[in-house]
C-alpha positions in Angstrom: 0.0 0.0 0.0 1.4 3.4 -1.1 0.9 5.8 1.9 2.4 9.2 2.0 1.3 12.4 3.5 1.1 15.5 1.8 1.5 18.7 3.4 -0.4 20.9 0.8 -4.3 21.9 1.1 -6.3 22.2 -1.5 -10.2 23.9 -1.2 -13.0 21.3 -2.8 -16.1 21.6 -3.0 -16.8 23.6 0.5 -14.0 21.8 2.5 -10.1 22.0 2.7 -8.3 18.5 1.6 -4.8 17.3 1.3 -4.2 16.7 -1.9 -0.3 15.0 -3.1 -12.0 -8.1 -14.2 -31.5 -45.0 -32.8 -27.7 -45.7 -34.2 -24.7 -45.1 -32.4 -23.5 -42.3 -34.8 -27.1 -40.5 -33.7 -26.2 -41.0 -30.2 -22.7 -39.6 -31.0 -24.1 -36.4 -32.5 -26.5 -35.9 -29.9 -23.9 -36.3 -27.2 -22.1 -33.7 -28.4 -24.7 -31.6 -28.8 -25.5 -31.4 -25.0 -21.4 -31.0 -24.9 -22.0 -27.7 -26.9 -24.8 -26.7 -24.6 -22.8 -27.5 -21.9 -20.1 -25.5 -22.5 -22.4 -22.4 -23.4 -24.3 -23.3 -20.1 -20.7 -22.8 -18.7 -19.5 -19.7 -20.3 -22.7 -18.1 -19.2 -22.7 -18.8 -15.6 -18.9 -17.4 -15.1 -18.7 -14.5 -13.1 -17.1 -11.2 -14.0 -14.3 -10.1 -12.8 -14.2 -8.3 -9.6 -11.8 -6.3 -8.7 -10.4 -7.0 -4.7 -11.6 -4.9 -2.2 -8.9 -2.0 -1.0 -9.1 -0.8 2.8 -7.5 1.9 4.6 -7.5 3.4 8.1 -5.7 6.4 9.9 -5.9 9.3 11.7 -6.7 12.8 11.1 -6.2 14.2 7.9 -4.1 11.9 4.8 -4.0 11.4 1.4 -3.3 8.0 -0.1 -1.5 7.8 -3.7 -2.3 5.5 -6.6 -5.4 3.8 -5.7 -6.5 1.8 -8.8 -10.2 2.2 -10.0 -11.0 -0.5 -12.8 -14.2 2.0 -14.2 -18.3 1.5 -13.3 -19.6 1.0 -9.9 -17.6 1.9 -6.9 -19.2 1.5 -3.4 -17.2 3.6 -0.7 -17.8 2.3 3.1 -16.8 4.3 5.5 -16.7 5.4 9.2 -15.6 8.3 11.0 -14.4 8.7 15.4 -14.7 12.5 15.2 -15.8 15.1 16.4 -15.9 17.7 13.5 -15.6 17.4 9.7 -15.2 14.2 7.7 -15.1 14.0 4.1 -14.0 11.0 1.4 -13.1 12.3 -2.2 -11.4 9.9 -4.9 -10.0 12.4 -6.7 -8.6 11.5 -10.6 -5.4 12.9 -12.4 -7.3 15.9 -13.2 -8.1 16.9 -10.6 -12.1 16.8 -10.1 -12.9 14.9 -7.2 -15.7 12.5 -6.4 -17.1 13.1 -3.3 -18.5 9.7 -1.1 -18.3 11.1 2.3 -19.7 14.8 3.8 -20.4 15.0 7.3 -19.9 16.6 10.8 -19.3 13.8 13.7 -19.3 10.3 13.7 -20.3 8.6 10.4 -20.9 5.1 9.6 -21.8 4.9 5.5 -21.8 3.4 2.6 -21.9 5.6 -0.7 -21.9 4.1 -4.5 -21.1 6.9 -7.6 -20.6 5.6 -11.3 -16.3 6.8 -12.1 -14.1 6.3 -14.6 -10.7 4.0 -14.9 -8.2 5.4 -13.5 -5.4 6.0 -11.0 -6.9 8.0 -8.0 -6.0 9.9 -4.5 -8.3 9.1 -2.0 -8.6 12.1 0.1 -9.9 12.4 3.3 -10.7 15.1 5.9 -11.1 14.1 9.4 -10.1 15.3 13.0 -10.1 11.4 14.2 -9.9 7.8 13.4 -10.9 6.4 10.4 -11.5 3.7 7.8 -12.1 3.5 4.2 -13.3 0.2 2.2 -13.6 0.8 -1.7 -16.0 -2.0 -3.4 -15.9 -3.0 -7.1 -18.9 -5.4 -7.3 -19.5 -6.5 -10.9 -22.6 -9.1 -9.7 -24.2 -10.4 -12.7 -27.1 -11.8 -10.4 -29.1 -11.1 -6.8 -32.4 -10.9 -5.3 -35.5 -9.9 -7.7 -38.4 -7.5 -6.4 -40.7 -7.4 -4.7 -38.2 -6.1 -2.2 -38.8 -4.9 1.4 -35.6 -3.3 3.1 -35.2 -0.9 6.3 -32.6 0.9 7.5 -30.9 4.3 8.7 -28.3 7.3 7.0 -26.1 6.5 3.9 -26.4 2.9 3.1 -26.1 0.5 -0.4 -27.6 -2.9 -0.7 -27.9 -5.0 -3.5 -27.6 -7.2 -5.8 -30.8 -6.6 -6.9 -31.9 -8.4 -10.4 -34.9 -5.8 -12.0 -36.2 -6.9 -15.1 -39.5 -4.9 -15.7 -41.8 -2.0 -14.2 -41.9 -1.3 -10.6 -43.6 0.7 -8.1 -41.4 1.9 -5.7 -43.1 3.1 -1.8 -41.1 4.4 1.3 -41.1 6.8 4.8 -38.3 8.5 6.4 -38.4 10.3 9.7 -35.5 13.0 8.7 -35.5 16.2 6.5 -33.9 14.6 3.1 -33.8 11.2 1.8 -32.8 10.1 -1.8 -33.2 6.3 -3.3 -31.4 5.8 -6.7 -30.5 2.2 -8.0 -26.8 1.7 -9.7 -25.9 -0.4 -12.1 -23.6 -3.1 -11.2 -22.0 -3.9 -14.3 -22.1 -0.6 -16.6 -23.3 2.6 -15.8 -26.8 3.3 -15.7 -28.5 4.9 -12.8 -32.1 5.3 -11.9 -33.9 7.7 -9.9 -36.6 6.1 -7.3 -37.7 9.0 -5.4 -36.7 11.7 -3.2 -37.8 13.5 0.1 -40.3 16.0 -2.7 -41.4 12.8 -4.0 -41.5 9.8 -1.4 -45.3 10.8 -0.9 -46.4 9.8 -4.6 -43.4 8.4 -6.3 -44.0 7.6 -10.1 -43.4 3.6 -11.4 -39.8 3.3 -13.0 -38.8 0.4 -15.8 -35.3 -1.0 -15.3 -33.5 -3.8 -16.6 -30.3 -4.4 -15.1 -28.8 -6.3 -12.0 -28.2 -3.1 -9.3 -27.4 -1.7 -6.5 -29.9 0.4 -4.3 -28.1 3.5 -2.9 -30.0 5.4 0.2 -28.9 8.9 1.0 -30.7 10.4 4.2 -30.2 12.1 7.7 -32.4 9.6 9.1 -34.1 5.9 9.8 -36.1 4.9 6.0 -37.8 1.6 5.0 -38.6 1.2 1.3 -40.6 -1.1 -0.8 -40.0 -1.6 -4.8 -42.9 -3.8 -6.4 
């Protein structure tokens, strides 16, 4: 693991960071026919390619160099000691950071944002102890709908396998709440519903296995039909 602290700030986006994958002849034909389907069987069932999981823990502000990013989904899980500000960017060659984590206090979170391939910084702001796991999942199955799930803050769960039209339902005791579902193998993403429109959400159609991301500052439950 590359560590190395950099002593330059850098202002982003409204905080301060340090920056630095019959007859015997029909018999014959027929056995290899189910060969053929067998092997197709075969090739269809193998998984993609998932890139490991990378985690990371310290103290206080840090920057960590050269953390690879193969492109697509990327689920960021991450916790916070604190007291004060806490904020996770990856943060590209160019410079444009993605932000995953923005919050005051202790945090416990998970975040998921579509990014390209790359070699990033991750960048984090804190004023205590820390840890950072960044997720690659590239499911190519999970659990269909009707789904039922509960549960509180920033969270991501999934697979999910939607194949059609759903009606999505859900209450939330906070001020702000926002459901999307991610793609888990390109980069699609699709809007649910939102604290303005939790109350009469509209039906959605997607057709891709995902991930459900829940952004809110309090407990939620949701329902997709």
């Amino acid at each position: 693991m590359n560590r190395r602290r950099v002593v330059q700030l850098v202002a982003l986006g409204g905080f301060t960071i340090p920056l630095a994958g019959c007859s015997n002849e029909a018999a014959d034909d027929e056995d290899a026919s189910n060969g053929d389907e067998d092997e197709t069987a075969e090739e269809e069932d193998e998984p993609v390619d998932e890139p490991a999981d990378q985690e990371f823990s310290g103290s206080g502000d840090d920057v960590i160099e050269d953390v690879p990013i193969e492109g697509g989904l990327t689920i960021v899980d991450a916790t916070h000691e604190g007291e004060d500000e806490f904020g996770v960017r990856l943060v590209p060659e160019d410079g444009s950071g993605t932000l995953f984590a923005d919050s005051s206090g202790a945090y416990t979170g998970q975040t998921a944002r579509n990014i390209d391939d790359g070699s990033y910084v991750l960048s984090v702001v804190a004023d205590g102890d820390w840890d950072v796991t960044i997720q690659q999942p590239r499911d190519t199955g999970g659990e269909r709908p009707p789904l039922s799930i509960s549960g509180s803050g920033n969270e991501v769960r999934g697979p999910f396998e939607f194949d059609g039209t759903y009606q999505p339902s859900g209450d939330f005791d906070g001020e702000s709440i926002s459901v999307n579902i991610l793609s888990s193998t390109g980069d699609s993403r699709q809007f649910v519903f939102n604290e303005g429109s939790i109350t009469n959400p509209s039906q959605f159609e997607y057709e891709e296995i995902g991930y459900v991301e829940i952004k809110s500052d309090g407990e939620w439950s949701i329902e997709i039909e």
